[in-house]
C-alpha positions in Angstrom: -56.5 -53.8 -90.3 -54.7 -56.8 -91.5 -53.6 -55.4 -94.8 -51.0 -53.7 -92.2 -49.4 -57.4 -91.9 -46.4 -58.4 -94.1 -47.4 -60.9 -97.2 -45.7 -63.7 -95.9 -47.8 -63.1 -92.5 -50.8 -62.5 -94.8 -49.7 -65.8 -96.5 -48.4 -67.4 -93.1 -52.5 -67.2 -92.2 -54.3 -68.4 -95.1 -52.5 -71.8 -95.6 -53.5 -72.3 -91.8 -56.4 -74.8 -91.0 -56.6 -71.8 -88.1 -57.3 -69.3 -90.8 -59.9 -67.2 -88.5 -58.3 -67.7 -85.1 -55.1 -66.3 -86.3 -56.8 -63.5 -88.1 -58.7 -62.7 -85.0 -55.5 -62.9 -82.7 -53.4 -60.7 -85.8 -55.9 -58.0 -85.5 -56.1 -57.6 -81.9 -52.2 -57.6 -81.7 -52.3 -54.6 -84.1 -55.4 -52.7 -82.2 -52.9 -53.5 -79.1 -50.0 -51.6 -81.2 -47.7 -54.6 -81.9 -45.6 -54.0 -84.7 -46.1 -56.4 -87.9 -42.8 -57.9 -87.4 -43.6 -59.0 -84.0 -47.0 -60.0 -84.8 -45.7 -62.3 -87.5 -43.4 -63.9 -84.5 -45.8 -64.5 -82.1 -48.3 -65.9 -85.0 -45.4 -68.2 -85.5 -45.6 -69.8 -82.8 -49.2 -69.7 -81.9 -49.6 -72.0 -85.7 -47.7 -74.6 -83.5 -49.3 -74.2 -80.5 -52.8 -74.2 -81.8 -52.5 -78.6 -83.2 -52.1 -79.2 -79.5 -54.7 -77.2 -77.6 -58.2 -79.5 -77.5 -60.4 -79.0 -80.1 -64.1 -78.2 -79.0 -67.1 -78.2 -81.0 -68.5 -74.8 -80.0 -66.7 -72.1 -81.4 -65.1 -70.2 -80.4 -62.7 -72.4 -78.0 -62.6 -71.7 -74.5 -58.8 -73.0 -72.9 -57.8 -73.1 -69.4 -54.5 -72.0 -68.5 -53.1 -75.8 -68.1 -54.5 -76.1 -71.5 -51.8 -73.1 -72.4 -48.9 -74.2 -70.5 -49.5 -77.6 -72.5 -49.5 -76.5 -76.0 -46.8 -73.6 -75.4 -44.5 -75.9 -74.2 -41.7 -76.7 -76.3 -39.2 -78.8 -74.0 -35.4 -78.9 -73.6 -33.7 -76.3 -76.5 -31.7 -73.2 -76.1 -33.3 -70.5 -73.8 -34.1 -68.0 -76.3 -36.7 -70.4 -78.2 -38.4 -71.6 -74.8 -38.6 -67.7 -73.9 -40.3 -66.9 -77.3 -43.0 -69.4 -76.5 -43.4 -68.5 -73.2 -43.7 -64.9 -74.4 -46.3 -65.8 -76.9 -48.1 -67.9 -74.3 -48.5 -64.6 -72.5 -49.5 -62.3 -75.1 -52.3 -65.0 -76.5 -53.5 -65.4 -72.6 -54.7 -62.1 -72.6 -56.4 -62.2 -75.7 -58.1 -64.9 -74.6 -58.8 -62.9 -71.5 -60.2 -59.8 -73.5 -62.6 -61.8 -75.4 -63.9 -64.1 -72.2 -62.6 -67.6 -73.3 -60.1 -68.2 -70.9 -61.5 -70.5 -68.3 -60.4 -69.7 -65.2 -59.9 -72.6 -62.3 -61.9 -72.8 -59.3 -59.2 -71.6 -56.9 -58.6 -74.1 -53.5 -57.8 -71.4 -51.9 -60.3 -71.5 -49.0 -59.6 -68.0 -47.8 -60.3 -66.8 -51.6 -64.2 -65.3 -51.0 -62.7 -63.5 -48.4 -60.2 -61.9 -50.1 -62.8 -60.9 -52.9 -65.1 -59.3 -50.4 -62.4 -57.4 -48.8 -61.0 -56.3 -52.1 -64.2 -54.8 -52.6 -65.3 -53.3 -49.6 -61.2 -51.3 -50.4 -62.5 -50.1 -53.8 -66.6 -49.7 -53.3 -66.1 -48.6 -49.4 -63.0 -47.0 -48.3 -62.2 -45.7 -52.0 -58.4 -46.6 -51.8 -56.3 -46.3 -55.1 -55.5 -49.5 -57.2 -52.3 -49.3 -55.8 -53.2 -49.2 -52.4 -55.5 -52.4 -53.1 -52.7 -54.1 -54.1 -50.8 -53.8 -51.2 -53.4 -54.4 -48.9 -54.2 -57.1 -50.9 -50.3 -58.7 -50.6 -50.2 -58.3 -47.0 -53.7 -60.3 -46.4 -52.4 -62.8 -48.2 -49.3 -63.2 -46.8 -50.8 -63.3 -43.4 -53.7 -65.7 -44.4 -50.7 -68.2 -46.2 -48.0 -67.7 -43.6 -49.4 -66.4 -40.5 -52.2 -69.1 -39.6 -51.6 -72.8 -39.1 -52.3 -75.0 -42.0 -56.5 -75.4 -42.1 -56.6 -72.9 -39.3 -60.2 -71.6 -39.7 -60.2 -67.5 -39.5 -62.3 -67.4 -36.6 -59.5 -69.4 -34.3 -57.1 -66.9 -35.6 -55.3 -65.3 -32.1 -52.7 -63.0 -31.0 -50.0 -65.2 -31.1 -50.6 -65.9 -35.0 -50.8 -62.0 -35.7 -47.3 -61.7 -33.2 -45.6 -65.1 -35.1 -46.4 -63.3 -38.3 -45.3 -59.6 -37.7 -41.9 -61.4 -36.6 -41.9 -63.1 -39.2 -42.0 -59.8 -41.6 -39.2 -58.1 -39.4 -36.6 -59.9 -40.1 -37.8 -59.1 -43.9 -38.6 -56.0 -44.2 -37.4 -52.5 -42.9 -39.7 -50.9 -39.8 -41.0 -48.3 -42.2 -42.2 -50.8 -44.7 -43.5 -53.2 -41.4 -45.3 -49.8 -40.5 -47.4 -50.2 -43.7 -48.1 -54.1 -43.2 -49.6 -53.6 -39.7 -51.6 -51.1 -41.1 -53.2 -53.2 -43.5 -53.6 -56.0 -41.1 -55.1 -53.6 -38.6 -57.5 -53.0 -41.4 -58.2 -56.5 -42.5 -58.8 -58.0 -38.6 -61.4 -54.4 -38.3 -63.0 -55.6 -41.3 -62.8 -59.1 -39.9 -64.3 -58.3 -37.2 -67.3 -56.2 -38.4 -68.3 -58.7 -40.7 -68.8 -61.1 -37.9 -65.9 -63.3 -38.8 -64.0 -62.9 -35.9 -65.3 -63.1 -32.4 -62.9 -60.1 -30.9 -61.2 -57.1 -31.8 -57.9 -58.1 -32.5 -56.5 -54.8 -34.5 -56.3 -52.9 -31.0 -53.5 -54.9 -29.6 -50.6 -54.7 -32.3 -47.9 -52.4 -31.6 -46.7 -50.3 -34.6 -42.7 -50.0 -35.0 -41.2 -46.7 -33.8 -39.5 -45.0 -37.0 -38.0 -41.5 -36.5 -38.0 -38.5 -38.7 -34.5 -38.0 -40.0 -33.3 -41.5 -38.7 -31.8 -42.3 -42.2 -29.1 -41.3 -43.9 -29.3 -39.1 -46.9 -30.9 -40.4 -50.0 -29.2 -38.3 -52.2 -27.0 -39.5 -55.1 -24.0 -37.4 -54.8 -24.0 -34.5 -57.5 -20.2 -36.2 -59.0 -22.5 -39.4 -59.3 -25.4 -38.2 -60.7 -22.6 -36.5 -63.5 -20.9 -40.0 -64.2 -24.5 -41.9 -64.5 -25.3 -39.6 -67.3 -22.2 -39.4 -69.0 -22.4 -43.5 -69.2 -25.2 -43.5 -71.1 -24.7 -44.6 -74.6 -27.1 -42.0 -76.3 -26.1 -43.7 -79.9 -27.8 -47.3 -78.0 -31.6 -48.0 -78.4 -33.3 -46.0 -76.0 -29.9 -44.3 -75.3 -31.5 -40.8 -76.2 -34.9 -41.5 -74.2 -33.0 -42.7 -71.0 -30.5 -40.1 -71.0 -33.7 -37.2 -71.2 -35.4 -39.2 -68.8 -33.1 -39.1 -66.4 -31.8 -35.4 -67.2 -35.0 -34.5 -66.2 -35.2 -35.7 -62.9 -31.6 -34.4 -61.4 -32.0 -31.1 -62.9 -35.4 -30.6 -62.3 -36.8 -33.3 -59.4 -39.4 -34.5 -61.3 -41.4 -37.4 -59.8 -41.5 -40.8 -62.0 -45.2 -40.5 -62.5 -44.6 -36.5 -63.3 -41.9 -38.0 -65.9 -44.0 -40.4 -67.5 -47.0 -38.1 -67.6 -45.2 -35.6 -70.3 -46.5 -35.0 -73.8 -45.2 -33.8 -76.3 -46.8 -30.5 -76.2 -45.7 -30.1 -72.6 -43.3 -27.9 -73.7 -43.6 -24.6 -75.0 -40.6 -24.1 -77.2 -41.1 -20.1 -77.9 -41.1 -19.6 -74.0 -38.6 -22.6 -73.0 -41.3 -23.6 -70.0 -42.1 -27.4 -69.2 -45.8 -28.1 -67.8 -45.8 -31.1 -65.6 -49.1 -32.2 -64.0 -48.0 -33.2 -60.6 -50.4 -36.4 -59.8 -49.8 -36.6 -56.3 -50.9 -32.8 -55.2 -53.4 -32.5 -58.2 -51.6 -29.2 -58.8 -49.9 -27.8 -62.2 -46.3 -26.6 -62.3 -44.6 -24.7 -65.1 -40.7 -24.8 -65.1 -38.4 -22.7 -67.1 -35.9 -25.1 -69.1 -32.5 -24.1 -69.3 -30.9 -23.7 -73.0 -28.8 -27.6 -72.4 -32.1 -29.3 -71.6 -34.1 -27.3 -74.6 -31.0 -28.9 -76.5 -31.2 -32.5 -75.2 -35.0 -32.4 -75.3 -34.3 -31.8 -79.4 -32.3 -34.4 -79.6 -33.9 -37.0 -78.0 -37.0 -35.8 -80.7 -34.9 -35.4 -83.8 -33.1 -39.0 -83.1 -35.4 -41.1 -81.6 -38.9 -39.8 -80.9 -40.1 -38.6 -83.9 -38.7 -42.3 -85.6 -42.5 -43.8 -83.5 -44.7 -41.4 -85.1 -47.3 -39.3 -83.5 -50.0 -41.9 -83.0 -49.6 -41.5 -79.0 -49.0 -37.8 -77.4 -47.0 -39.2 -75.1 -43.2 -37.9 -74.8 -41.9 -40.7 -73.7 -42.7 -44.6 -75.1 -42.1 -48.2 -74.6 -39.1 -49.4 -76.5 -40.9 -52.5 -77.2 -43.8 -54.2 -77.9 -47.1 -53.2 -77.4 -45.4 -49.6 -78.2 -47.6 -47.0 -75.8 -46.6 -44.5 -72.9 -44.3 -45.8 -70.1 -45.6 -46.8 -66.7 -43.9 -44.8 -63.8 -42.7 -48.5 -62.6 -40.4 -48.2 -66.2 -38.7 -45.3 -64.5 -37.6 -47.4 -62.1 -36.1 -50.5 -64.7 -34.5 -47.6 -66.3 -32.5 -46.5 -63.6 -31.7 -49.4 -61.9 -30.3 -50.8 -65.6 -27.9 -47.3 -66.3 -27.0 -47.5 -62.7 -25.8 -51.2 -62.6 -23.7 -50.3 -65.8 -21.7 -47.5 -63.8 -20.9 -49.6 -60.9 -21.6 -47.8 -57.9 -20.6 -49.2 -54.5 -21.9 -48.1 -51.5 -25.7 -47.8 -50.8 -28.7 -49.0 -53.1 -30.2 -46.1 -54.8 -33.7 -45.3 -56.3 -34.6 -42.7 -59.1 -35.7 -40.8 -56.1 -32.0 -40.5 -55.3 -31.5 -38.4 -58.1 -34.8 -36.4 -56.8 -32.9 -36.2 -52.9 -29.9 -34.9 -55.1 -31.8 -32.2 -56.9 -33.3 -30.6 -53.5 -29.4 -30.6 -51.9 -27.9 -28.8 -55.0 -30.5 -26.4 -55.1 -29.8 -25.9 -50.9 -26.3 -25.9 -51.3 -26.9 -22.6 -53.8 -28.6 -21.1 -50.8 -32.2 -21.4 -52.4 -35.0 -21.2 -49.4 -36.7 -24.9 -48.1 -39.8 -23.2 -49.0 -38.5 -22.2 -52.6 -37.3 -25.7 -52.6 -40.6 -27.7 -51.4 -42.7 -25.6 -54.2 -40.8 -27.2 -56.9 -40.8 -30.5 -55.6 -44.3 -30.3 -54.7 -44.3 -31.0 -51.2 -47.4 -29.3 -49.5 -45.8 -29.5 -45.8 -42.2 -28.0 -45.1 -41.6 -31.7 -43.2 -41.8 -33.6 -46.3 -39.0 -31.2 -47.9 -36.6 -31.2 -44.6 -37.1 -35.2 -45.3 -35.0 -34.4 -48.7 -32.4 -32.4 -47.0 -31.3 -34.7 -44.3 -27.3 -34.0 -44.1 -24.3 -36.1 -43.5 -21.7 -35.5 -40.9 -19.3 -33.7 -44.0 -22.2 -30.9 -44.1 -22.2 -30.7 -40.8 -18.5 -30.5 -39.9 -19.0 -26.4 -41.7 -20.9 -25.6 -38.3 -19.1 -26.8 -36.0 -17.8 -24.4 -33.0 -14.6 -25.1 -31.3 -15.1 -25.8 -27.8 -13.8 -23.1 -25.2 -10.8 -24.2 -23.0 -10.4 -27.3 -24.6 -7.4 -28.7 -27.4 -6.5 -31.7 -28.9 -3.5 -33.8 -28.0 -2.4 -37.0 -29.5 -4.4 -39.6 -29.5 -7.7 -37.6 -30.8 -8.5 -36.8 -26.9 -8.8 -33.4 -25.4 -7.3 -32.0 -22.2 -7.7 -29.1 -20.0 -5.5 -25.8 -21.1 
């Protein structure tokens, strides 16, 4: 696999008293699908890093991550060589960490058995997603750092430090997301409990936040907006052609991020202009015609920038850089926060999920039916689409009756006729 390298990378490695190392880490790089050029960076800088990490006589070396943050570091100088370093300080980490000779410090955390044991009983026991561990995961810790007095032992843990600390989130967070915390602290003290590290039950006594179906205003990026976001995209920029699809996709057609980044190439069928898109979150398959300016926009995004990566990967959409692979549905995000800060919106944040919200109102404002409208999104309860089509008072002002006897004067007040 190294004869893929450059010849001065080739040659970069074979005048190196770190001939093997840098072998091994070059050929991992390219397994991970670095390009050469950026493998011949990032060897770069490991050939200075390498004179400063501790020599050992067993090989090969095991470091320790103050071992890394000691021969990476390069000092004062201009921010773009300290990055580089730091960047190839990450990458080598994990190839320490994929062949097991990164030693990892006993932590001092004295909650951090705990936090193992619960992490598994989430996986081995309950089944939750990786996702969901995650969270749970944040919020135990959060509690466990913040919500108990320094060295408070677990089993002194009362109601006051579970009411101190959900206070302490509310001025934070919003009550939906506070919903979600409680919940995984309800969990953890139920788990506590059962396991014999706490005395009582302490989950029954916390009050969940009221939150009210249609309490919001709408989500939806207004159809104008959603026109102006993708006119401002640069198609002729790097990625310009990828973003722009990517985003076409969802306001015309309300697909999810994770239904976005899910597409292969041979997700569309181009004799029958139909899009297959796995939806991950109902496990179901949906096949949606494409209309003759997306069939267009989808060849152009190939014929300009796809096709320039290859076909090693299936996937429609890739990374723009290094390790090239598929997106992550957390990219979709980055990607519409970046082309949304360019256009300069004022007003309320939005989410790629705005341009979702925005799809569903188009498609009521045409007259299409909620149930029409939650099959294509889909939403396997008609409350999760009425969710989407929350109206402001501008729809609503259409419905309004007059009232009887009743006329305005000046002012804006009414009086009797």
């Amino acid at each position: 696999m190294t004869t893929d390298l450059f010849p001065k990378t080739s040659e970069l490695i074979s005048l190196s008293p770190f001939a093997r190392e840098l072998t091994d880490f070059s050929e991992w790089l390219l397994a991970e699908h670095y390009t050469p050029t950026v493998v011949h960076h990032h060897l770069l800088r490991l050939v200075q890093a390498l004179p400063r990490l501790p020599q050992q006589n067993e090989m090969p070396n095991v470091y320790s991550l103050t071992d890394l943050k000691t021969a990476f570091d390069v000092g004062s100088g201009p921010p773009t060589r300290i990055n580089y370093f730091l960047a190839a300080r990450r990458v080598y980490k994990r190839f320490l960490q994929a062949h097991g000779r990164l030693f990892e410090a006993q932590s001092n955390d004295p909650f951090d058995t705990l936090q193992r044991e619960y992490s598994d009983y989430l996986s081995g026991v309950r089944g939750l997603s990786l996702s969901s561990q995650t969270h749970n995961a944040h919020t135990v810790a959060d509690f466990l750092s913040r919500g108990l007095e320094s060295h408070q032992m677990l089993s002194t843990v009362t109601q006051q430090n579970i009411e101190r600390f959900i206070v302490l989130r509310s001025r934070e967070v919003s009550r939906h997301t506070l919903q979600h915390d409680v919940a995984h602290l309800r969990s953890f003290l139920r788990y506590c409990h059962g396991r014999g590290y706490l005395v009582s039950r302490l989950d029954t006594n916390i009050e969940t936040p009221r939150t009210y179906r249609g309490e919001l205003p709408p989500r939806a990026l207004p159809w104008d907006m959603v026109q102006a976001l993708l006119r401002s995209i640069d198609r002729q920029s790097k990625s310009g052609w990828r973003d722009y699809c990517i985003l076409h996709l969802i306001a015309h057609y309300g697909l999810r991020p994770s239904e976005v980044v899910s597409l292969r190439l041979d997700s569309i069928d181009w004799e029958n202009a139909t899009l297959h898109v796995r939806q991950h979150k109902t496990r179901s398959e949906l096949l949606l015609p494409l209309a003759p300016s997306t069939l267009q926009v989808l060849r152009n995004y190939l014929t300009h920038e796809r096709y320039q990566h290859g076909t090693t990967h299936p996937d429609l959409f890739l990374r723009a850089r290094c390790p090239s692979g598929p997106l992550f549905h957390c990219a979709i995000c980055d990607i519409f926060n970046k082309r949304i800060k360019a256009v300069k919106f004022e007003g309320r944040t939005y989410s790629p999920y705005s341009l979702r919200h925005a799809f569903a109102m188009r498609l009521l404002s045409r007259g299409v039916g909620v149930k029409a409208i939650g099959d294509v999104l889909g939403h396997q309860r008609l409350e999760s689409t009425c969710t989407y089509l929350r109206l402001d008072i501008e729809a609503l002002r259409v419905v309004a009756l007059d009232v009887p006897g009743a006329s305005a004067c000046e002012g804006g007040g009414h009086v009797d006729a």
